[in-house]
C-alpha positions as CSV (number, residue, x, y, z in Angstrom):
1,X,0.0,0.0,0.0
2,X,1.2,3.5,-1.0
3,X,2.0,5.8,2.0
4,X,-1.3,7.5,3.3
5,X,-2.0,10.1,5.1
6,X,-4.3,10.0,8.2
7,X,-7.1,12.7,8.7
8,X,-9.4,11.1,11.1
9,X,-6.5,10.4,13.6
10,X,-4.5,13.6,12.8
11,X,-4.9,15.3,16.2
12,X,-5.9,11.9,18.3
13,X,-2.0,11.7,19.4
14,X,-1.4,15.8,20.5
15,X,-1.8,16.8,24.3
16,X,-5.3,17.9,24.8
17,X,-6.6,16.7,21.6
18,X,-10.2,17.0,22.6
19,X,-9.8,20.6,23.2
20,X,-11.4,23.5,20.9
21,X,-8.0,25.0,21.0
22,X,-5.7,22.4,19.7
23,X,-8.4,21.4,17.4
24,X,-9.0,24.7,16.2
25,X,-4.9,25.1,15.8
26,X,-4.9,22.2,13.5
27,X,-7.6,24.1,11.4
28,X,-10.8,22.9,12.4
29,X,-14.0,24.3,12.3
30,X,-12.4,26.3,8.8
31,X,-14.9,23.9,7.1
32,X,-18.2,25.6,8.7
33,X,-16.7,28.8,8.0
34,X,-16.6,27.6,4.6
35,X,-19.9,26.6,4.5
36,X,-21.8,29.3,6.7
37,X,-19.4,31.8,4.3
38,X,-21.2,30.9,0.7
39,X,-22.2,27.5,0.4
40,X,-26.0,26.6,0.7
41,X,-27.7,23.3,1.7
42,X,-28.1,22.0,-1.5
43,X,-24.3,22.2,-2.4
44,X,-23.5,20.7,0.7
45,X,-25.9,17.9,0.1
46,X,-24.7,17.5,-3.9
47,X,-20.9,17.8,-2.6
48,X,-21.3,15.2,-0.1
49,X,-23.0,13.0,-3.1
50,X,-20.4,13.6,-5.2
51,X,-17.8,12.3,-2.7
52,X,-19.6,9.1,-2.6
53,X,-19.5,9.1,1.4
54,X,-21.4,6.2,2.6
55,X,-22.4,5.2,5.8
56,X,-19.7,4.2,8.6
57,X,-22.1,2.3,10.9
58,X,-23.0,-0.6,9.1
59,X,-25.3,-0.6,6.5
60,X,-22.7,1.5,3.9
61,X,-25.8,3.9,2.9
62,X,-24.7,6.9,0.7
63,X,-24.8,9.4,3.0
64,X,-25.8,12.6,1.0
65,X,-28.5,10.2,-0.7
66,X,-29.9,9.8,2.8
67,X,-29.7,13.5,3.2
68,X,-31.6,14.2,0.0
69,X,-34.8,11.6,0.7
70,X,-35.9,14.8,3.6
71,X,-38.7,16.7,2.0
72,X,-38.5,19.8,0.3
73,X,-39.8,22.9,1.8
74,X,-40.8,21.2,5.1
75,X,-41.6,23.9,8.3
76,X,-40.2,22.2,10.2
77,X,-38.4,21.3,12.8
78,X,-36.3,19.0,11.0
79,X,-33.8,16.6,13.2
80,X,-30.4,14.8,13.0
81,X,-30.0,11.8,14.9
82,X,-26.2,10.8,15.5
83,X,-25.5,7.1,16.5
84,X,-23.1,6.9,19.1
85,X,-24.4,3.8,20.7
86,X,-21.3,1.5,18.8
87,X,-22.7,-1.5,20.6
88,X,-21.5,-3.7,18.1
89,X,-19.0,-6.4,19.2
90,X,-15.0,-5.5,19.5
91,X,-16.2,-2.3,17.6
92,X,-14.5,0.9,18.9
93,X,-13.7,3.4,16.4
94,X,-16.7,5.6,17.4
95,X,-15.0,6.0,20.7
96,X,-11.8,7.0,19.9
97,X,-13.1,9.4,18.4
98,X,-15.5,10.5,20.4
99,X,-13.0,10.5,23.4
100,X,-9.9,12.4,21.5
101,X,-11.1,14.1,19.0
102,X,-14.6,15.2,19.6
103,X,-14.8,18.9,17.8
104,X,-14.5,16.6,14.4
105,X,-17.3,14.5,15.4
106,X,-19.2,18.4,16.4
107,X,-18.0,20.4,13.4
108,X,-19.6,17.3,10.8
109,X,-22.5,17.4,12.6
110,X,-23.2,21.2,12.3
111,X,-22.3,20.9,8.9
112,X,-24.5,18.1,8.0
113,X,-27.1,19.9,10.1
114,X,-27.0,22.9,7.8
115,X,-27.2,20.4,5.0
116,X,-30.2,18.9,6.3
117,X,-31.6,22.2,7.7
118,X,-32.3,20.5,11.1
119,X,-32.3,23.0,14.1
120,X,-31.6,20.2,16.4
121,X,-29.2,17.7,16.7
122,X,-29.1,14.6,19.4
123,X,-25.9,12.0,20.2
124,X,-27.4,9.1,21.4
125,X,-24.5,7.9,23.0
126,X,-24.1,4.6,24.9
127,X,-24.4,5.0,28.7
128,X,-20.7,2.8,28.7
129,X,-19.1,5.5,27.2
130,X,-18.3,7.8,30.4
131,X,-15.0,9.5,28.9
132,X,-16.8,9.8,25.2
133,X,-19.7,11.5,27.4
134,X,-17.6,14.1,29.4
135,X,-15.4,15.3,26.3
136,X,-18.5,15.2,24.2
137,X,-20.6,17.6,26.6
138,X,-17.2,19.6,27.5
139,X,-16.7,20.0,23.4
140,X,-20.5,20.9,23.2
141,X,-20.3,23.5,26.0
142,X,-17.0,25.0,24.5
143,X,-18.6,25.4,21.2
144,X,-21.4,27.5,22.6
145,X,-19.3,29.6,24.5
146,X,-17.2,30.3,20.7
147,X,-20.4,31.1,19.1
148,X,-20.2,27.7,17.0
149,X,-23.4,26.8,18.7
150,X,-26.6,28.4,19.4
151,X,-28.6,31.1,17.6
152,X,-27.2,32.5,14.6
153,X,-23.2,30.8,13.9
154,X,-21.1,33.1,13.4
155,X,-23.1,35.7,12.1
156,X,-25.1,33.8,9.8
157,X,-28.6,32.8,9.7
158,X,-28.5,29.4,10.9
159,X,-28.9,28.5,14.6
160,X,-28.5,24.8,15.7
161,X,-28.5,22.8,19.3
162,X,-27.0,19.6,20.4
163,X,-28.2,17.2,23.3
164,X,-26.3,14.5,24.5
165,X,-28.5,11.3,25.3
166,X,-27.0,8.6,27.2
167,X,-28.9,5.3,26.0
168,X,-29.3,1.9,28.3
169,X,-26.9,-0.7,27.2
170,X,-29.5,-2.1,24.3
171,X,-27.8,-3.6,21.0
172,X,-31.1,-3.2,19.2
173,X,-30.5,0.9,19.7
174,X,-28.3,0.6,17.1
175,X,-30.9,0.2,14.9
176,X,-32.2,3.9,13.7
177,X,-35.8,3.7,14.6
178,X,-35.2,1.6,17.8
179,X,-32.9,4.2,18.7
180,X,-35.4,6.8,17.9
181,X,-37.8,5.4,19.6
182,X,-35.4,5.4,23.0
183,X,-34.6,8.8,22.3
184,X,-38.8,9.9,22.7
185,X,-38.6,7.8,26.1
186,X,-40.4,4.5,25.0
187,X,-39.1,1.0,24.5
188,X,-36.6,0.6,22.0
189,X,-38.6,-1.3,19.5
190,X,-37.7,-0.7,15.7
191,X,-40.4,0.4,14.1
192,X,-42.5,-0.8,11.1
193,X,-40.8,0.9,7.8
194,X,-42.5,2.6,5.8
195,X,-43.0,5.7,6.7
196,X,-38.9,5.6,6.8
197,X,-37.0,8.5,9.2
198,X,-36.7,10.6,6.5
199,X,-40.3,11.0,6.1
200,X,-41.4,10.6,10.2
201,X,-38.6,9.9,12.9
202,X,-37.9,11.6,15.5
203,X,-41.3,13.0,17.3
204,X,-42.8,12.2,13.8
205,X,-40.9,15.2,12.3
206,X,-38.3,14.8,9.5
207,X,-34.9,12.8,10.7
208,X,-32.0,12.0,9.2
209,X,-29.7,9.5,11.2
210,X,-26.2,9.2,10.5
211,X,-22.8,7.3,12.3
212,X,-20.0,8.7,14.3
213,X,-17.3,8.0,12.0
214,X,-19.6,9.2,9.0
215,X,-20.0,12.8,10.5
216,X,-16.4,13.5,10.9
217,X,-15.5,12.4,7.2
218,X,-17.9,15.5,6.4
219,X,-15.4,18.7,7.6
220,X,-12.7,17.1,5.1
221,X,-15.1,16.6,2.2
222,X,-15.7,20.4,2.3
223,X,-11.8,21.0,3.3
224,X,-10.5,19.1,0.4
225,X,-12.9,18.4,-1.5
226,X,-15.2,15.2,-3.2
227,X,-12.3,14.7,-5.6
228,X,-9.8,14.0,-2.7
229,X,-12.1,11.4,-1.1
230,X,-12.9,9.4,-3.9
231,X,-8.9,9.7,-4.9
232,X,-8.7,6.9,-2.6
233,X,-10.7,3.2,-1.6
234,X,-11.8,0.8,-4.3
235,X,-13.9,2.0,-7.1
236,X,-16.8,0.9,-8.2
237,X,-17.3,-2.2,-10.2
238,X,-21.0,-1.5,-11.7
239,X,-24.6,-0.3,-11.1
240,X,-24.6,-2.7,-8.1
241,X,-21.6,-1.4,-6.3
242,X,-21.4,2.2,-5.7
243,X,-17.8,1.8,-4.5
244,X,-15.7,2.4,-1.0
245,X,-14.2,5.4,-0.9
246,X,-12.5,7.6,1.6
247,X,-10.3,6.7,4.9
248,X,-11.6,4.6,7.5
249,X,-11.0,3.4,10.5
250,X,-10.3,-0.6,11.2
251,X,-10.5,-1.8,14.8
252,X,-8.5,-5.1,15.1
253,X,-8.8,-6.9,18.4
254,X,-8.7,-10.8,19.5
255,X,-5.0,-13.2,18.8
256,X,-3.1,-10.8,17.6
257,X,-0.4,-8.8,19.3
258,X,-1.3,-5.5,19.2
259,X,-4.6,-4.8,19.0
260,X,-5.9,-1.6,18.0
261,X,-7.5,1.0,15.7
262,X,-5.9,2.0,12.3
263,X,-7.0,4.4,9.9
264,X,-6.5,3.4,6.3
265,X,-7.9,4.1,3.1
266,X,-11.1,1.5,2.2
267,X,-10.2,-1.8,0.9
268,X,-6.8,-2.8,3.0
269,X,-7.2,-6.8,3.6
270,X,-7.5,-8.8,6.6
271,X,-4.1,-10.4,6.1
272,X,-2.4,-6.9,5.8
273,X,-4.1,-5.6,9.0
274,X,-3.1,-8.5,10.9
275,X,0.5,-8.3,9.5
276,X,1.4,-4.4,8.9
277,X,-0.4,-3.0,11.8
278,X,-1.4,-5.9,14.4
279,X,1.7,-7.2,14.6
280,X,0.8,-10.9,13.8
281,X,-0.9,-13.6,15.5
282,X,-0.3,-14.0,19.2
283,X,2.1,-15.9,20.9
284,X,3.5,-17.2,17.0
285,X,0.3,-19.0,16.1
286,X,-1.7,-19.2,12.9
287,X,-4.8,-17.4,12.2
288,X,-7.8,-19.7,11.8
289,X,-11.0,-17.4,11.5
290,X,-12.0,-13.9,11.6
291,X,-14.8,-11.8,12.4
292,X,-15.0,-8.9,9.2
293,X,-16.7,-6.0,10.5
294,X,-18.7,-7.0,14.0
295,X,-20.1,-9.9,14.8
296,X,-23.4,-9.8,12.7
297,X,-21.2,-10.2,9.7
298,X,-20.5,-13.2,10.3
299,X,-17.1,-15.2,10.2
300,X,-14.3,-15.6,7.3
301,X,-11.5,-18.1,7.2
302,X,-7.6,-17.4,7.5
303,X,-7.8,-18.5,3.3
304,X,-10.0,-15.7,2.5
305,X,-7.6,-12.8,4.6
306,X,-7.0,-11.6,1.1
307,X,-10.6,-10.7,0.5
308,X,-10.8,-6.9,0.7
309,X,-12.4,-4.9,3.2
310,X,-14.7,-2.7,1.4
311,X,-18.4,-2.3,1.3
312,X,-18.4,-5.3,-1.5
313,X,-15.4,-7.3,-0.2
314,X,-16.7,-9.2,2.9
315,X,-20.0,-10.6,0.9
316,X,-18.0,-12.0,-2.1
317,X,-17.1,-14.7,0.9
318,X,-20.7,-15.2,2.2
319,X,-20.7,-12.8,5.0
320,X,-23.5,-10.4,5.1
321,X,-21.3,-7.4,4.8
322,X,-18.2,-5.0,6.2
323,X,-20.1,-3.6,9.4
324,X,-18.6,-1.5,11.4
325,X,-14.8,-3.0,10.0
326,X,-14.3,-3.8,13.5
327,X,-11.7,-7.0,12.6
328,X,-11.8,-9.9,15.6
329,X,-8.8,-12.6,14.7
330,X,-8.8,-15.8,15.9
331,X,-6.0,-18.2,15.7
332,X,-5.5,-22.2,15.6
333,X,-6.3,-23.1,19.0
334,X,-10.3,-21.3,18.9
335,X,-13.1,-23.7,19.2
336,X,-16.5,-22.7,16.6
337,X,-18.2,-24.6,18.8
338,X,-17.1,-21.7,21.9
339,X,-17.1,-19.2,18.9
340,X,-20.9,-20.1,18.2
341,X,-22.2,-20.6,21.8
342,X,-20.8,-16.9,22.9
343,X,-22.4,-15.6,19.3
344,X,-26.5,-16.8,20.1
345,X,-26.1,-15.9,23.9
346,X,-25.5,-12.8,23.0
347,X,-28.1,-12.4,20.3
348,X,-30.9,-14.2,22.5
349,X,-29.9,-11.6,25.3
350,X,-29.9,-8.6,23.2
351,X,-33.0,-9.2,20.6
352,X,-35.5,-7.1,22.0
353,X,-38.5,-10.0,21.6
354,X,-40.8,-7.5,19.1
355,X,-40.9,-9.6,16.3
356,X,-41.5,-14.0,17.4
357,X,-39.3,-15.1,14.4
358,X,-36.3,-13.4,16.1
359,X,-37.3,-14.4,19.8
360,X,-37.9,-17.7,19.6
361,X,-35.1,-18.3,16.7
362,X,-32.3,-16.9,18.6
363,X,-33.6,-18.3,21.9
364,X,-33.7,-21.7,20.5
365,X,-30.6,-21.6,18.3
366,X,-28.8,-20.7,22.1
367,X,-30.6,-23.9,23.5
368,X,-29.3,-26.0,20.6
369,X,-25.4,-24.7,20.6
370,X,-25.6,-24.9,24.5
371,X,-26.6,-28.7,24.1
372,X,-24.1,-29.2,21.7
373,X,-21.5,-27.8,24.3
374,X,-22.5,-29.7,27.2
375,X,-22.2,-32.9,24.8
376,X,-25.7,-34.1,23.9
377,X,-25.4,-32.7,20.2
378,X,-27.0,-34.9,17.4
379,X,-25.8,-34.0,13.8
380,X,-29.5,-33.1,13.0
381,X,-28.9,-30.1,15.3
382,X,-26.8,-28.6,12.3
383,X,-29.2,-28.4,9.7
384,X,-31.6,-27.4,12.1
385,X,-29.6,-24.4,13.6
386,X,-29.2,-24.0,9.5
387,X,-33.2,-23.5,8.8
388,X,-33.6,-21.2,11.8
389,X,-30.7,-19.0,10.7
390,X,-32.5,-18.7,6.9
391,X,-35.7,-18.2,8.5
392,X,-35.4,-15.2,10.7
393,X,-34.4,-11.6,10.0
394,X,-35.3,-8.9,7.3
395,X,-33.7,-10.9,4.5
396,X,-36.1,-13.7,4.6
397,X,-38.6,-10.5,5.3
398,X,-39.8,-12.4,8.7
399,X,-38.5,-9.2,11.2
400,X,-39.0,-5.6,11.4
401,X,-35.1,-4.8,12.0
402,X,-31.8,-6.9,10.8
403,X,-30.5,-7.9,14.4
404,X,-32.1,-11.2,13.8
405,X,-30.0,-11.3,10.3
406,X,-26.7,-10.1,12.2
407,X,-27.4,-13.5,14.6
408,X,-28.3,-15.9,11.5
409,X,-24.7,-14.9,10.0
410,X,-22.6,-16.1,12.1
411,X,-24.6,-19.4,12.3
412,X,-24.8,-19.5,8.4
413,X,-21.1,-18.9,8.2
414,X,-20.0,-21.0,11.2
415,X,-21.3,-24.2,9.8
416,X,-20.9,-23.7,6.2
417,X,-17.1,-22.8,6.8
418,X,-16.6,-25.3,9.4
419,X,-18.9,-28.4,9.1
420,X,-16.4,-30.8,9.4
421,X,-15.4,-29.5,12.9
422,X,-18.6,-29.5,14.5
423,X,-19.6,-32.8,13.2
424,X,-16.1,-34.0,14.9
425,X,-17.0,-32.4,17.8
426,X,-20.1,-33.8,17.9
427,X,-19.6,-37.6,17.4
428,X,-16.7,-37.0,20.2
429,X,-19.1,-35.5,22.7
430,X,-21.8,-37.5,22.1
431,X,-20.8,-41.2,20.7
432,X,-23.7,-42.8,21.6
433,X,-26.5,-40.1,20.8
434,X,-25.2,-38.0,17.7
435,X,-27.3,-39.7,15.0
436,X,-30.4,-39.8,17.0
437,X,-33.1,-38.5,14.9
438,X,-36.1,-37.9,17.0
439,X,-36.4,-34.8,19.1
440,X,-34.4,-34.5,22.5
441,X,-35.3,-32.3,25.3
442,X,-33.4,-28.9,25.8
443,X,-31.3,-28.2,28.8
444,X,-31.7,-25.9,31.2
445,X,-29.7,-22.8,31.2
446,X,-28.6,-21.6,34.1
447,X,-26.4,-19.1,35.1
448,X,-25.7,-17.4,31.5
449,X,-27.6,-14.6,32.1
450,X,-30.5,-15.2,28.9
451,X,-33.5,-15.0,31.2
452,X,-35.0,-18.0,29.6
């Protein structure tokens, strides 16, 4: 890879980085200026288009698309949701930025706000995040106090307010109208699309909802221009692939030796994060598996490193997509069977029980692995975990939200990928009991902490 210059993590490694004064020294908030100084809505909206931006939180929607679906002409109030929940497994790039760097995060948002001509903007920000909290509310406060908040920026015509809201350590809020629906003070259940955000979201007014990472790409589109961000990241292919442009930020965690989070342009490959920047696999082992982008993408093997990690990359493998890029290596020694169990615990503990395909699928695909572990697993159990996994989630068009496709993939993947080891495992656990055909009873669960 050619040498490449970070812009996200420019300032994350100077003393007092979070600070309106070192971030203002490194020229921030020159891109509102910019803006408020002769730029209207629409050509921030059509700029951000023509960068190709698309979304950093999972679903890699074209940002200034999204922007665009808000009616025309509306009264108003318009509002922008930012998703600061990151409750996606080993995913952390949200934080770090929230945490070091938080006038980025602040000066996209106003931006996009003016785009979007929302008067209000709210953070829902994961209640786990106490650091991300305090230097988010202390960046909010200092930008009031400099007259980059409030009524009339700078001079200009546009006013604009930011709340912080701390949400209650759900998964499902990551999902835009369950979070929306958390933010009004209800239960976070997604809600039934159509009518999308765009149209009625927040408090039935106009929303747009948009990621962390995607806001603070915004200031440097309008810095350097849509030219600049698409002169790096994979191109696209065709009609069907609308590219991955831009920097972005990998989180790599697991068996490796130094975990962390990178930024590089789109498209770098598992095998080159692991090697350039995490150092290796731990303790001088080999790589067996790796989670992607989160764990609702589901799993690749250490043969498919090479695969790129764009937008497009991940599902040319079978995964259901790049996520969040957060990149979870695990080497020679991991068990799919352990890899599995944690994976539907933690789906049958976080799906919110709205929709019964996604309840009962998740709860029972947990009661099957956890048999399986304890040693009473029958091969059947495989193709059965295999028409629960294609039978729940938005794909199949059995659930409101995806979380119920984020816990089929892993399943999918798992025992496609890996057949021959679960069947091993099986017939070892079990050698007088794995080709039973007729139905066994589940066992109890105790102690994990599912409520069933």
């Amino acid at each position: 890879m050619a040498e490449f210059e970070p812009v996200l993590t420019a300032n994350i490694h100077k003393p007092d980085s979070h600070t309106l004064r070192v971030y203002e020294q490194g020229g921030g908030y020159q891109a509102i200026r910019k803006v408020l100084g002769g730029m209207s809505p629409t050509d921030v909206v059509e700029l951000v288009k023509a960068s190709n931006l698309r979304g950093r939180g999972g679903a890699g929607f074209p940002c200034g698309m999204k922007w665009s679906f808000l009616p025309k002409d509306h009264p108003g109030p318009i509002y922008m949701c930012v998703n600061a929940d990151e409750s996606e497994p080993a995913t952390f790039n949200n934080r770090i930025l929230m945490e070091q760097d938080p006038h980025q995060v602040i000066e996209g948002i106003i931006i996009g706000c003016f785009a979007t001509k929302a008067s209000t903007a709210y953070i829902y920000i994961r209640y786990e995040y106490p650091t991300a909290f305090r230097r988010l509310q202390a960046a909010i406060d200092e930008c009031y106090a400099a007259g980059l908040l409030g009524k009339n920026i700078q001079g200009s015509q546009f006013s604009l307010d930011i709340y912080l809201h701390r949400g209650a350590a759900a998964y499902i809020c990551g999902e835009e109208t369950g979070l929306i629906e958390s933010l009004e003070g209800k239960r976070a259940w997604p809600r039934i699309k159509p009518p999308f955000p765009a149209i009625e979201g927040a408090f039935r007014k106009p929303t747009v909802v948009n990621n962390i990472e995607t806001m603070a790409c915004v200031p440097h589109i309008v810095n350097r221009g849509a030219d600049w961000f698409k002169s790096m990241g994979v191109p696209s292919t065709g009609p069907r692939d609308a590219g991955s442009y831009g920097p972005k930020l990998y989180c790599i965690s697991g068996h490796v030796e130094k975990p962390g989070c990178y930024e590089m342009p789109m498209g770098v490959t598992t095998r080159e994060l692991v090697e350039r920047y995490g150092g290796g696999v731990w303790k001088g082992r080999k790589g067996k598996a790796s989670i992607p982008g989160g764990l609702s993408m589901g799993i690749m093997t250490e043969k498919e490193w090479d695969v790129p990690l764009d937008f497009a990359g991940p599902g040319k493998v079978g995964c259901l997509g790049l996520g969040t890029a957060a990149v979870t290596i695990m080497d020679e020694t991991t068990s799919m069977i352990d890899f599995l169990h944690n994976s539907c615990r933690f789906y049958a503990h976080e799906s919110c029980g709205q929709c019964t395909p996604c309840r009962e699928g998740t709860s029972w695909a947990e009661r099957i692995v956890h048999r399986i572990k304890a040693g009473k697993g029958r091969l059947k159990d495989l193709d059965i975990l295999l028409d629960i996994a294609s039978s729940i989630g938005i794909i199949p068009g059995t659930t409101i939200c995806g979380l119920a496709d984020g816990a089929a993939w892993p399943i999918k993947n798992a025992i496609a990928k890996f057949r021959g080891e679960f069947e091993d495992d099986i017939k070892r656990t079990n050698p007088t009991g794995w080709m039973v055909e007729e139905a066994v009873e589940a066992l109890e669960l105790v102690g994990l902490g599912t409520g069933h």
